[in-house]
C-alpha positions as CSV (number, residue, x, y, z in Angstrom):
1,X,18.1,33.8,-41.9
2,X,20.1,31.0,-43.6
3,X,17.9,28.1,-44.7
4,X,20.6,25.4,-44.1
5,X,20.7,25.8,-40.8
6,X,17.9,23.8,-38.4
7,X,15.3,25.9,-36.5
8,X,16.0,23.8,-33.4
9,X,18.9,24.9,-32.6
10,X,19.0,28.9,-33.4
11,X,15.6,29.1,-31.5
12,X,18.4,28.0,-28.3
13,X,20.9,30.8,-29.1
14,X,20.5,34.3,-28.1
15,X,20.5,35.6,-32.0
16,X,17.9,38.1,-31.8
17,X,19.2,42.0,-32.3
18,X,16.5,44.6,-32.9
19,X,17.2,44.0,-36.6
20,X,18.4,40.3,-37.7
21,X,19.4,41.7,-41.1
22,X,22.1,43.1,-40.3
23,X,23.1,40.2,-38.2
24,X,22.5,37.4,-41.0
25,X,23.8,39.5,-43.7
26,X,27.5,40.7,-45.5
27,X,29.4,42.4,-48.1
28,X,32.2,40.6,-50.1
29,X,34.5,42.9,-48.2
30,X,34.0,40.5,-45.7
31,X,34.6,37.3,-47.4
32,X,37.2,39.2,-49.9
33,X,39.0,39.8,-45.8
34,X,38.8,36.0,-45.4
35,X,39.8,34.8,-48.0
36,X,42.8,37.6,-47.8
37,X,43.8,35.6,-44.2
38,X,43.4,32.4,-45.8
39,X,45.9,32.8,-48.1
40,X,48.3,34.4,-45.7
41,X,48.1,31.3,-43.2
42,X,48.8,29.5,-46.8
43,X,52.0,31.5,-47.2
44,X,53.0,30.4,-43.3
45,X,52.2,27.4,-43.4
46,X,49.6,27.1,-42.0
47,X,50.5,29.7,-38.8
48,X,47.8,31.8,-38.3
49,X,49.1,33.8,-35.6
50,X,52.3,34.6,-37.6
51,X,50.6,35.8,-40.9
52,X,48.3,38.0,-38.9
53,X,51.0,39.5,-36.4
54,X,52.6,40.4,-40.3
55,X,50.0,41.6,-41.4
56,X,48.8,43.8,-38.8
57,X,52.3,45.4,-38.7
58,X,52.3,46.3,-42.1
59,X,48.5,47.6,-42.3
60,X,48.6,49.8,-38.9
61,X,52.8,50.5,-38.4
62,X,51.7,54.4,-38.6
63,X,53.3,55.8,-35.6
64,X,50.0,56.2,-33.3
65,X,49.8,55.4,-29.7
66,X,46.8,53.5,-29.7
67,X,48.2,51.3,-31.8
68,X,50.9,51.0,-29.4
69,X,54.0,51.7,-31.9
70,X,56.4,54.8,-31.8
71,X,55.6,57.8,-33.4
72,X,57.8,58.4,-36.8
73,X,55.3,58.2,-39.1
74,X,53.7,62.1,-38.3
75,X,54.8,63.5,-41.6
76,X,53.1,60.8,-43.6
77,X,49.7,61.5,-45.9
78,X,46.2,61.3,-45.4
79,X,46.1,58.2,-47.7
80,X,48.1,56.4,-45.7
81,X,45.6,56.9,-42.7
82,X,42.6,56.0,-45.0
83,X,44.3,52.8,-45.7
84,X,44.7,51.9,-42.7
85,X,40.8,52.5,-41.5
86,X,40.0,50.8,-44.7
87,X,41.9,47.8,-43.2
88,X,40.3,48.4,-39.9
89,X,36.8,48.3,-41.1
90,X,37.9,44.8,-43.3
91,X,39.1,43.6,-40.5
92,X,35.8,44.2,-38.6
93,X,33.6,42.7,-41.2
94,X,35.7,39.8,-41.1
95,X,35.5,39.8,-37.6
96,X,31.5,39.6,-37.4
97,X,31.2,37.6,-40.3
98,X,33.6,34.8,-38.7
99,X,31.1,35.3,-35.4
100,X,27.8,34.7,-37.2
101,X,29.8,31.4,-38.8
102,X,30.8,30.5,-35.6
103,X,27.4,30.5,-34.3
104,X,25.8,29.1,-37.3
105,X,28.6,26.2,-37.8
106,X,27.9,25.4,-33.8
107,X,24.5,25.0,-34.4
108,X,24.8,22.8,-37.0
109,X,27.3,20.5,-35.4
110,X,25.1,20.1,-32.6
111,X,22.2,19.2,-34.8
112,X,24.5,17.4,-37.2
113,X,25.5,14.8,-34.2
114,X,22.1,13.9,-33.9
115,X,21.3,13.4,-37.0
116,X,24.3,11.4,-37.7
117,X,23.2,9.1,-34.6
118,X,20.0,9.5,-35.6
119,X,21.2,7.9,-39.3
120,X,23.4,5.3,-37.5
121,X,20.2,3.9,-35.8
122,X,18.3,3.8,-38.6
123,X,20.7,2.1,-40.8
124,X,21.7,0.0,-37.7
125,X,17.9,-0.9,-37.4
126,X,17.4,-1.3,-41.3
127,X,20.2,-4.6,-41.2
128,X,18.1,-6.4,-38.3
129,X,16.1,-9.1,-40.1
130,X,12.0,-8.5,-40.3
131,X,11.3,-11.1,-37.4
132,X,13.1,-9.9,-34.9
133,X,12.1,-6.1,-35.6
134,X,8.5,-7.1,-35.5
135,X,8.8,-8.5,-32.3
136,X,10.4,-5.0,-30.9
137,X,7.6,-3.4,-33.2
138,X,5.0,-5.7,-30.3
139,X,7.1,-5.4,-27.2
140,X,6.8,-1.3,-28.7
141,X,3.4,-1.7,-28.6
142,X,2.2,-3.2,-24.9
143,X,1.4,-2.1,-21.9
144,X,4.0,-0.4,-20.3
145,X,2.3,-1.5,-16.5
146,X,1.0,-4.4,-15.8
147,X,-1.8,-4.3,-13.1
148,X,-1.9,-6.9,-10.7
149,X,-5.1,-9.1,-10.3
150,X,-6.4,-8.0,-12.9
151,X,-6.4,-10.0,-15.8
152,X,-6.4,-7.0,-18.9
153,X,-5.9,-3.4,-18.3
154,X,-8.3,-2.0,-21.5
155,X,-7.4,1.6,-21.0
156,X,-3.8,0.5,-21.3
157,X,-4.5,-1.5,-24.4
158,X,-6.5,1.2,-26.2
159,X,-3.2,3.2,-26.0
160,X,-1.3,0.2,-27.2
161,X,-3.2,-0.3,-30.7
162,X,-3.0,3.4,-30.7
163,X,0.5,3.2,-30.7
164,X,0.2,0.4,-33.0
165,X,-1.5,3.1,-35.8
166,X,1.6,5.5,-34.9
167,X,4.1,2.9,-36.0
168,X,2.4,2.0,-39.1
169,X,2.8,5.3,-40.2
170,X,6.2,5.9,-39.5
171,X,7.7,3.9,-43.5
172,X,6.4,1.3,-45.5
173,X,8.2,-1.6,-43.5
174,X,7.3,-1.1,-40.2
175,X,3.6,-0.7,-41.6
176,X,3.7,-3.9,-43.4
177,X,5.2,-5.4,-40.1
178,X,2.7,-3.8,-37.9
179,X,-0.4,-4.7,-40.0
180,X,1.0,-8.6,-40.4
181,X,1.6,-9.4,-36.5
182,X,-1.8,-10.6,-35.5
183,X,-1.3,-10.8,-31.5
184,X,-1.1,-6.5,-31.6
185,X,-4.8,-6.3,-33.3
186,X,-6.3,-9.1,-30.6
187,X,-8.5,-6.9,-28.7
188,X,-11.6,-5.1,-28.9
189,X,-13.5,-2.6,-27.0
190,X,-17.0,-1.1,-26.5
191,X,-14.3,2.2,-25.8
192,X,-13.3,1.9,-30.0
193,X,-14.9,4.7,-31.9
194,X,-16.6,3.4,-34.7
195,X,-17.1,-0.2,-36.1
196,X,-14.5,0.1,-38.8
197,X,-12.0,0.0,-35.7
198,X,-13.5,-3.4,-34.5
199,X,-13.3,-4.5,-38.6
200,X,-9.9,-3.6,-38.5
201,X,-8.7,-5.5,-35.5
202,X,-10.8,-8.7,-37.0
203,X,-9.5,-8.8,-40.2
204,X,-6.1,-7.8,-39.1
205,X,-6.0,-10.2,-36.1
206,X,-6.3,-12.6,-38.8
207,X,-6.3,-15.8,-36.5
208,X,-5.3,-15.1,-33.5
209,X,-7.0,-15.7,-30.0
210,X,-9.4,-12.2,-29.3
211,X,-10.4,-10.6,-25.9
212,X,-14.0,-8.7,-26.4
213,X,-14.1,-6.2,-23.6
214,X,-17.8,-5.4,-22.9
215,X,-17.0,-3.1,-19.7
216,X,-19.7,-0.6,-19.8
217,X,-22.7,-2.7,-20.9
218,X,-22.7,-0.3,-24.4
219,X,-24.0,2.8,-22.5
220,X,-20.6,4.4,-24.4
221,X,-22.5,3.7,-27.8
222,X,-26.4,4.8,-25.7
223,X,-25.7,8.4,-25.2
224,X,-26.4,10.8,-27.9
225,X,-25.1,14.8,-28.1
226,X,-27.0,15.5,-25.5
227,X,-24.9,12.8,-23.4
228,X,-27.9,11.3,-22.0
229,X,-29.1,7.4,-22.4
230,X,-31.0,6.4,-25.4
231,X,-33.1,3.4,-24.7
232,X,-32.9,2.1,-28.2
233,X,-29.5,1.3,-28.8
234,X,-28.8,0.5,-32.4
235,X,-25.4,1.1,-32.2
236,X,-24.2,-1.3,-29.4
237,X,-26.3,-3.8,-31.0
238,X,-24.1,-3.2,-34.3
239,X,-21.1,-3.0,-32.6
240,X,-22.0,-6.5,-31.0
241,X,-23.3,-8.0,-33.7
242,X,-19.5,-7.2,-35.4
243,X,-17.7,-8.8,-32.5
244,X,-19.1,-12.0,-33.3
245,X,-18.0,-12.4,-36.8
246,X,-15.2,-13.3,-34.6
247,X,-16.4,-15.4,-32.4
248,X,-14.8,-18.6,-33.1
249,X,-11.8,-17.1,-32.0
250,X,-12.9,-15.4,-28.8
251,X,-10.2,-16.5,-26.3
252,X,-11.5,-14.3,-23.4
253,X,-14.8,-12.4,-22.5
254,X,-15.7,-9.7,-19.9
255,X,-19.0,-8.5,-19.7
256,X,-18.9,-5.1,-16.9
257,X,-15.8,-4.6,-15.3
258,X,-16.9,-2.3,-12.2
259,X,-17.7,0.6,-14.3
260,X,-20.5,1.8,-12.4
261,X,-19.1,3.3,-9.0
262,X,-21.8,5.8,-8.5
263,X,-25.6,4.3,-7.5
264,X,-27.3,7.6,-9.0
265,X,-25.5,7.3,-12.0
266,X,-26.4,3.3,-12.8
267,X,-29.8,3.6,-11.7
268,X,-29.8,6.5,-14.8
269,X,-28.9,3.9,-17.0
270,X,-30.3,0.9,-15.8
271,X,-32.6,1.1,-18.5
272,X,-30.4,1.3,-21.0
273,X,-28.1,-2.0,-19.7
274,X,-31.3,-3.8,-19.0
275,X,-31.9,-3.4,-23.6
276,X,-28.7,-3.9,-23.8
277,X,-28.2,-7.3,-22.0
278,X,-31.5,-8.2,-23.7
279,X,-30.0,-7.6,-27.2
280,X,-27.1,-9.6,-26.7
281,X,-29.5,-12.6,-25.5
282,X,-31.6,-12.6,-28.6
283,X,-28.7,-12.0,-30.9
284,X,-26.5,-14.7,-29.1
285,X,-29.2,-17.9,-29.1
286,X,-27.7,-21.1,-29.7
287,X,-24.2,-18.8,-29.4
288,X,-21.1,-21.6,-29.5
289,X,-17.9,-20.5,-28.2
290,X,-15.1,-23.0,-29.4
291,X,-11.7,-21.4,-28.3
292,X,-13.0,-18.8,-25.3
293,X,-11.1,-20.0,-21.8
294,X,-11.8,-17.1,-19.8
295,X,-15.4,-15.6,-18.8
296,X,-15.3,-12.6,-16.8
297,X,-19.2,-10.9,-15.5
298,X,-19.6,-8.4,-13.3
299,X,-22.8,-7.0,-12.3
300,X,-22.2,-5.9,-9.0
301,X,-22.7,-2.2,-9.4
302,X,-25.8,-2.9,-10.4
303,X,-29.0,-0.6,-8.8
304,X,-31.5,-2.9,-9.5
305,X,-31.8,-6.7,-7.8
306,X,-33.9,-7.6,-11.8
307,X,-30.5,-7.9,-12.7
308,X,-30.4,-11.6,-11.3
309,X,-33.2,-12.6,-13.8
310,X,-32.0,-15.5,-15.8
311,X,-32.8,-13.7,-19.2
312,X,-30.0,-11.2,-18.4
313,X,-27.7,-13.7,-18.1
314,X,-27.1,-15.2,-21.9
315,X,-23.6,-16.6,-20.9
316,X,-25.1,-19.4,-19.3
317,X,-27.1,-20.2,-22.5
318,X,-23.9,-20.2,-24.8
319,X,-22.4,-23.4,-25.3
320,X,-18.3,-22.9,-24.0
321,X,-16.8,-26.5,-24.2
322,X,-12.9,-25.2,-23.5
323,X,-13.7,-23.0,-21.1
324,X,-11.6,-22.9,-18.0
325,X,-11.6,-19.8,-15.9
326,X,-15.2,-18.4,-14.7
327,X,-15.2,-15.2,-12.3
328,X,-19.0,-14.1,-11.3
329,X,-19.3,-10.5,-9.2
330,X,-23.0,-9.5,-8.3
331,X,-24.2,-12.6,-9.8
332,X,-25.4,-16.2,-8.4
333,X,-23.6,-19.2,-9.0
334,X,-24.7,-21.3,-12.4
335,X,-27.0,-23.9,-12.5
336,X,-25.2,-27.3,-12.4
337,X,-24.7,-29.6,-15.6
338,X,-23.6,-26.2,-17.8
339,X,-21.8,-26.7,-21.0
340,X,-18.5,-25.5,-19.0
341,X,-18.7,-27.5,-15.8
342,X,-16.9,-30.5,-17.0
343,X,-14.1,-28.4,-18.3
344,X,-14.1,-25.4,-15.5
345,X,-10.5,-25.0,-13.4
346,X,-10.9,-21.9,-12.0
347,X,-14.2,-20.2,-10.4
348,X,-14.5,-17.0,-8.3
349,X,-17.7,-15.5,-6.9
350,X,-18.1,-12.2,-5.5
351,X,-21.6,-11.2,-3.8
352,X,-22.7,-8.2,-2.0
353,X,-25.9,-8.7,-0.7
354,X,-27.0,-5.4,-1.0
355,X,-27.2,-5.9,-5.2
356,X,-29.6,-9.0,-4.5
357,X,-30.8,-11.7,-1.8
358,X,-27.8,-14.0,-1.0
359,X,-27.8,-17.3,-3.0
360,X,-28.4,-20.7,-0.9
361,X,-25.3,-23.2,0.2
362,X,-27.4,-25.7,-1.9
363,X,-26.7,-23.6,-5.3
364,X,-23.4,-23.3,-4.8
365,X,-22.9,-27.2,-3.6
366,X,-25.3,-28.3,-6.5
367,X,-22.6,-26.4,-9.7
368,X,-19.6,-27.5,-7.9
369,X,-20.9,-31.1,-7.8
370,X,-21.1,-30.7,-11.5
371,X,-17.5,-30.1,-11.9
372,X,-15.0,-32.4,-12.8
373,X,-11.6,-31.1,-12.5
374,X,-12.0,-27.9,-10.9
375,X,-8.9,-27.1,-9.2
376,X,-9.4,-23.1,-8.1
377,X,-12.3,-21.7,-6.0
378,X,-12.4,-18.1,-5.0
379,X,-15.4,-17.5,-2.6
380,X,-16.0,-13.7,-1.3
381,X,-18.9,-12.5,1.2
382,X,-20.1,-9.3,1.6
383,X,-22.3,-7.9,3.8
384,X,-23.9,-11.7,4.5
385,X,-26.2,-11.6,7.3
386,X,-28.5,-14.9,6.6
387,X,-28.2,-17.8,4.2
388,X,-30.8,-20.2,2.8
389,X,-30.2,-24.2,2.3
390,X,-27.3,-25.3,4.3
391,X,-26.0,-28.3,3.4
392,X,-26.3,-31.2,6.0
393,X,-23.9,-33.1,6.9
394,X,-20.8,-30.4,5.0
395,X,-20.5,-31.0,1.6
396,X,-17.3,-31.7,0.6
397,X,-15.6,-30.8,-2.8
398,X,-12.9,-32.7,-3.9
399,X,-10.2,-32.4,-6.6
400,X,-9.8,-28.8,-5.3
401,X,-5.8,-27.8,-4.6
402,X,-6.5,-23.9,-4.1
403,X,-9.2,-22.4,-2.0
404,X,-9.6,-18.6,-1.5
405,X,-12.3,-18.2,0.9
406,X,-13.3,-14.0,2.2
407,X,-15.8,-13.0,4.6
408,X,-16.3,-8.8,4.7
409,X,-19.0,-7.5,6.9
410,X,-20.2,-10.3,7.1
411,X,-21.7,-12.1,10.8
412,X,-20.0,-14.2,13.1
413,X,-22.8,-16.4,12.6
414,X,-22.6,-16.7,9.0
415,X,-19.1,-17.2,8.9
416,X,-19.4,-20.2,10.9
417,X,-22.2,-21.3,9.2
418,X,-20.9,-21.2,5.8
419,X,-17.5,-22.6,7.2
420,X,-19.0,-25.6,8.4
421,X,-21.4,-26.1,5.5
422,X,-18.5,-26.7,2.6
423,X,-14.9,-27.6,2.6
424,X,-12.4,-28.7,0.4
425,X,-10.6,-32.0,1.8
426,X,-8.1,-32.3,-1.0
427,X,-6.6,-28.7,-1.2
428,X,-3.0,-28.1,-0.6
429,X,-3.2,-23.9,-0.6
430,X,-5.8,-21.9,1.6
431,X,-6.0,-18.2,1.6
432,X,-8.8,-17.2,4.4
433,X,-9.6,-13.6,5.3
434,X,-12.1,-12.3,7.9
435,X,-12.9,-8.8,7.8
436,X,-14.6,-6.4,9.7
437,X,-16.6,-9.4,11.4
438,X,-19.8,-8.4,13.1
439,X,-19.5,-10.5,16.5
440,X,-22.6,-10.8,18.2
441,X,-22.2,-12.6,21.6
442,X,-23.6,-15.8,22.2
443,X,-24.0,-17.6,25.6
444,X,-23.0,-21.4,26.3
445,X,-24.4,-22.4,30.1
446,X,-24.5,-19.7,31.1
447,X,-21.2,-18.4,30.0
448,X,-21.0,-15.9,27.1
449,X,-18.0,-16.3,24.4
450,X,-16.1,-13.9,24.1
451,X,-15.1,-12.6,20.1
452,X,-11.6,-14.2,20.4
453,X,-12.7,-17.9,21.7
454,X,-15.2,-17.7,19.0
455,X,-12.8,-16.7,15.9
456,X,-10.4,-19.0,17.1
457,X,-12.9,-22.3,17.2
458,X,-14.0,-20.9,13.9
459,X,-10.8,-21.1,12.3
460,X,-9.9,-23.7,14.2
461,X,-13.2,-25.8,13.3
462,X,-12.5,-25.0,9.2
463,X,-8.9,-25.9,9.4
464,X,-9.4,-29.6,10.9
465,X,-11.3,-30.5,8.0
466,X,-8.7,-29.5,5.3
467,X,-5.9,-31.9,6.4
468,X,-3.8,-31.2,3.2
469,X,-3.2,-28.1,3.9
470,X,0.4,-27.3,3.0
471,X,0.4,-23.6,2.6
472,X,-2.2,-21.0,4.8
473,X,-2.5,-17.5,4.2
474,X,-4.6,-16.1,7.0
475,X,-5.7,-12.3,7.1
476,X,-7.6,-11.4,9.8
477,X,-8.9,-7.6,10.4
478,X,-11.8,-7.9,13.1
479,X,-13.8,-5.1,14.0
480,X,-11.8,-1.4,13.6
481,X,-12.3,-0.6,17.5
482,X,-12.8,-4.0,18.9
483,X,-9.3,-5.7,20.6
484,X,-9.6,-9.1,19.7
485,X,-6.4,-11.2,20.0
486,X,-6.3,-14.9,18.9
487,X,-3.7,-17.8,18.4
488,X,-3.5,-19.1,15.0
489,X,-4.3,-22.4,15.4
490,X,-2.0,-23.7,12.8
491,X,-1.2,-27.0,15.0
492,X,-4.3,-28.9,13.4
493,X,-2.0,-28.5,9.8
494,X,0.4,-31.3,9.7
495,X,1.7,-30.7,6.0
496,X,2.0,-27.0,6.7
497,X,4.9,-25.9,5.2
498,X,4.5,-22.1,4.1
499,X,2.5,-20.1,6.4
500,X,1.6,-15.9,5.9
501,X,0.1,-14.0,8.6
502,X,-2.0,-10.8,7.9
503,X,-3.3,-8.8,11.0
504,X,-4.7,-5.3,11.2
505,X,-3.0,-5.0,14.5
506,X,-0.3,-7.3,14.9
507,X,-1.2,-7.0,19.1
508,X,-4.0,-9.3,18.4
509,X,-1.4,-11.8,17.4
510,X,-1.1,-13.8,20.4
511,X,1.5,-17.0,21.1
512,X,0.5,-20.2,22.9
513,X,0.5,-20.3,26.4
514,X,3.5,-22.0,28.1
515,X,1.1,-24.9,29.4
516,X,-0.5,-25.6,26.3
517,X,3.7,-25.7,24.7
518,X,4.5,-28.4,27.0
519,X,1.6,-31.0,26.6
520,X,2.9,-33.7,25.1
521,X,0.5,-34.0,22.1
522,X,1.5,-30.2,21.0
523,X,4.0,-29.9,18.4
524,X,4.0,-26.8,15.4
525,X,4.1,-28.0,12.0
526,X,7.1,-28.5,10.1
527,X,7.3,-24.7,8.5
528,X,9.7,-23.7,6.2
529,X,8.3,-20.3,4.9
530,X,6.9,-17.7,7.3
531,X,5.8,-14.5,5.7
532,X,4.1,-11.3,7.8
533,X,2.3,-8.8,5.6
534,X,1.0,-5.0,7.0
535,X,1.3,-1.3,6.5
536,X,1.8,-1.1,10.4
537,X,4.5,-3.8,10.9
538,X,6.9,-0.8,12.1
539,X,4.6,0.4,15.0
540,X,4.4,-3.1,16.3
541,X,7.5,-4.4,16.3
542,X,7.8,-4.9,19.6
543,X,4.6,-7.4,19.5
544,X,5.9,-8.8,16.4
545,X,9.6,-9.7,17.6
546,X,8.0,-11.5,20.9
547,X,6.2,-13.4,18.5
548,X,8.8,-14.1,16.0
549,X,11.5,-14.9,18.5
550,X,9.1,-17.5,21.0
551,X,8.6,-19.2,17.0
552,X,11.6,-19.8,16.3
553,X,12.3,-20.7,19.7
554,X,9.8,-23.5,19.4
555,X,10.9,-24.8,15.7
556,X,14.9,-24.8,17.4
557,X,13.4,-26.8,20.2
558,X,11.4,-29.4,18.0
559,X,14.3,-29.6,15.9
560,X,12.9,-28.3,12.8
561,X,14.9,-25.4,12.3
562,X,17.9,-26.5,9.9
563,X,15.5,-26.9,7.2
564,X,14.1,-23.8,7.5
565,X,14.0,-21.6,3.9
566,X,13.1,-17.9,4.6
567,X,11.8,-15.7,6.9
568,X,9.8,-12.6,4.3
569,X,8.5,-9.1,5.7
570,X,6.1,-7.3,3.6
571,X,5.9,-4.1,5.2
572,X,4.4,-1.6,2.9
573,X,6.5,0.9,1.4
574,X,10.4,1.1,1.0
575,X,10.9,4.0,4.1
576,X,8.7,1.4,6.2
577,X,10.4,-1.5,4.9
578,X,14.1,0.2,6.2
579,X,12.6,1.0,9.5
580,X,11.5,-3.0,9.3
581,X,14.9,-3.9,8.7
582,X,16.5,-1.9,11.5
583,X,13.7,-3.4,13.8
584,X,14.5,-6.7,13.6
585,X,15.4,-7.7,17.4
586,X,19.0,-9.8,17.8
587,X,16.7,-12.6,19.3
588,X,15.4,-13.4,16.2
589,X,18.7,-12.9,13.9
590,X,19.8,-15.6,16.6
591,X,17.6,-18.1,15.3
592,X,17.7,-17.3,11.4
593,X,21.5,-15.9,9.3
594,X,20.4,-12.8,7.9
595,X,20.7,-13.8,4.3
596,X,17.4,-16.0,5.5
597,X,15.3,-13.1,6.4
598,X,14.3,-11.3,3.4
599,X,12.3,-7.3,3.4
600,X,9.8,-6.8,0.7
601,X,7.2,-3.6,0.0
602,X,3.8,-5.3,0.7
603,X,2.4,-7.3,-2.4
């Protein structure tokens, strides 16, 4: 087969005959034939059909009917009929030899176009100046999804430097590029293979800010051949140990990143994270973190409730003066007066009490005295059914503009307690969720509360004491099987301007009775954003639009209406989003223009 012509493309055509050297091959009758033809279109200028039509009548005028001529040439020789099937069997070569050409010459257009765009590109690409193709080389290079809430997908950037290592192989500029942008090489894994990769991304990272994902506690360096655990754990000690030559640059930390999902398999290795937290304690004494903002620790997975000991908590030990984002899962709050309270911003805390006793309101109370310009606090309950130290009278945090405050599983009793033990008097944004809420009925003179009264004096109770309040997400998902409807009682906000509503049946979203609407005292706040979120939103439209329309009804009447922004539906995905949009009741598009009510899939 001919060498010039690319494998691609005759693997596509159907060029494969019981025996392909007869195909691929020919005898300089054949080419002698074309070149005869050549010349002859020569000699007509260029009119192939003429010089073969002469041709043809001068090789095969012999008189025969199946060449379709008369018969007068009977009495001619047997020469002349030999040159004429010596002409025939020219003309055949030719003919097969011009096929295979065809076939070949096709097949190296197609590949030639490619290769010619292929050139274009890469002479196109060769003009752009170094700067600009090194930042295509990094936007190459990153995470193609970006994950929301989550601050760094590591599986995502493994396959980024990855990629990195691909482009520096593919010629000596995009290598020297590659190798010289700093920001690609920034992050470094317990998932890396060996420690010359965490070398390479600290020399080659030069000095830029580094992320040091720790997110399986080094039981990916613990297990041998076998797979199984090895108490001592040389390697992850290395590998730590090699991190910290960078340390100064460390711009973010997370230690466990809910790697553990399955109890039996962490209590397996509890003994392996239990060295291994140890290790980095000893190791880390005196530790100083100059650049590191960020401090991500999860131990919530944890089997063991050990892992609240101090000594397998080094962070708090390390001395972190710029850091400004904490986030805490399966793990108490700090002690107060750390190196990072004066400088904290953001904190979030996520307990399950079923990895450890809950912590008392006093802990908590006692850091977030200690900070000065906090401005972000993220509180999450799970599973709560007691709590230790409340504070008396509510301690209040100030400074605060955004509080994110979740109760799951948690008691009716516990929510109110912790509710009324801290608030936030100065914050502007409130996101509250209550969750799968165990009510347990409690009796006043005689007369028992029923769930809704009490939810809605809850909520009501936290609201007054957070005056500020200028935008209120609200999520409320009571018991699965329990109907609980309630009012949000959203009157007590006087700045409330944005207001989202989150129900796991939107039934239990109840208006305000039409004698509580006409006390004179009564008034909704000034809203200009109202946003619904749910998955169901198309099964209750009907309780929905009641809703809706008797809100908008109210904002008309109190003359708040004109400055109204947008009315947003998050309704899950886009076929539930169109049935939103056709669901929309005239009563309400009477209130609102259309180009004010917006459809969105649920964040």
């Amino acid at each position: 087969m001919p060498s010039f012509v690319p494998q691609r493309d005759l693997d596509h055509m159907d060029l494969h005959p019981s025996d392909s050297r007869d195909v691929w091959t020919f005898d300089q009758r054949a080419t002698s034939g074309l070149s005869n033809i050549c010349d002859r279109v020569y000699k007509h200028d260029g009119n192939l059909l003429s010089a073969q039509a002469e041709w043809y009548t001068r090789a095969f005028f012999l008189g025969s009917s199946a060449s379709g001529y008369p018969s007068t040439l009977h009495s001619q020789s047997s020469t002349v009929v030999k040159h004429a099937r010596e002409s025939l069997e020219e003309l055949e070569k030719v003919f097969s030899f011009v096929e295979q050409l065809r076939l070949i010459l096709g097949a190296q257009c197609q590949s030639a176009r490619r290769d010619v765009d292929a050139l274009a590109l890469r002479t196109g690409f060769s003009s752009l100046p170094d700067d600009l193709v090194a930042e295509i080389l990094v936007f190459a290079t990153r995470p193609l999804k970006i994950i929301p809430n989550v601050h760094i997908d590591i599986v995502a950037e493994m396959q980024a430097l990855a990629e990195a290592r691909t482009l520096s192989h593919v010629c000596r500029r995009f290598r020297s590029l590659v190798l010289n942008r700093s920001q690609i090489w920034g992050v470094i894994s317990e998932r890396m293979n060996s420690l010359s990769e965490v070398t390479f991304c600290t020399q080659h990272s030069k000095t830029a800010p580094m992320t040091v994902v720790v997110e399986h506690f080094g039981v990916l360096q613990s297990s041998g051949r076998s797979g199984f655990p090895q108490k001592i754990n040389s390697r992850f000690q290395a590998f730590f140990e090699t991190c910290l030559l960078s340390s100064n640059r460390w711009r973010s930390l997370i230690l466990g990143k809910n790697s553990y999902p399955d109890t039996a398999w962490t209590s397996f290795r509890w003994t392996v994270v239990r060295t291994n937290l140890l290790s980095i304690s000893q190791i880390t004494k005196n530790l100083i973190l100059p650049a590191i903002q960020r401090l991500s620790v999860d131990y919530s997975t944890f089997p063991s409730q050990s892992h609240l000991d101090a000594e397998l908590h080094p962070y708090l030990r390390w001395s972190m003066p710029k850091l400004t984002e904490l986030k805490l899962s399966g793990c108490h709050p700090p002690p107060a007066q750390t190196t990072f309270s004066c400088t904290l911003r953001s904190l979030s805390i996520h307990f399950n009490t079923k990895s450890g006793p809950a912590y008392s309101m006093s802990k908590l109370t006692s850091f977030l005295s200690s900070c000065k310009v906090l401005e972000t606090v993220n509180l999450h309950f799970v599973d709560w059914t007691s709590v230790a130290n409340m504070s008396d009278p509510p301690f209040a945090v100030t400074k605060v503009q955004k509080v994110l405050l979740s109760f799951y599983k948690c008691t009716s009793a516990i929510v109110t307690a912790i509710c009324g033990a801290i608030h936030f008097p100065e914050a502007t944004t409130l996101r509250l969720t209550l969750s799968d809420l165990r009510f347990v009925p409690t009796s006043t003179n005689g007369h028992q509360e029923s769930a809704s009264s009490k939810y809605e004096s809850l909520i009501r109770a936290f609201l007054l004491r957070h005056p500020s309040i200028e935008s209120l997400e609200l999520s409320f998902h009571p018991y699965m099987h329990a109907y609980t409807p309630i009012v949000p009682p959203i009157q007590v906000l006087p700045e409330l301007e944005v207001l989202s509503l989150s129900f796991g049946s939107w039934k239990e979203l109840v208006f305000w009775k039409d004698t509580t609407l006409l006390a004179t005292a009564f008034r909704i706040p000034p809203i200009r954003r109202l946003e619904l979120t749910g998955f169901d939103l198309e099964e209750d439209w009907p309780s929905v639009n009641k809703w809706v329309e008797r809100f908008f009804a109210r904002m008309k009447w109190q003359d708040d209406l004109d400055a109204y922004e947008m009315f947003t539906i998050f309704c899950g995905d886009r076929r539930r989003m169109e049935s939103c949009q056709s669901g929309v009741a005239a009563e309400v598009c009477a209130y609102l223009p259309y180009e004010k009510i917006s459809f969105l899939e649920t964040r």
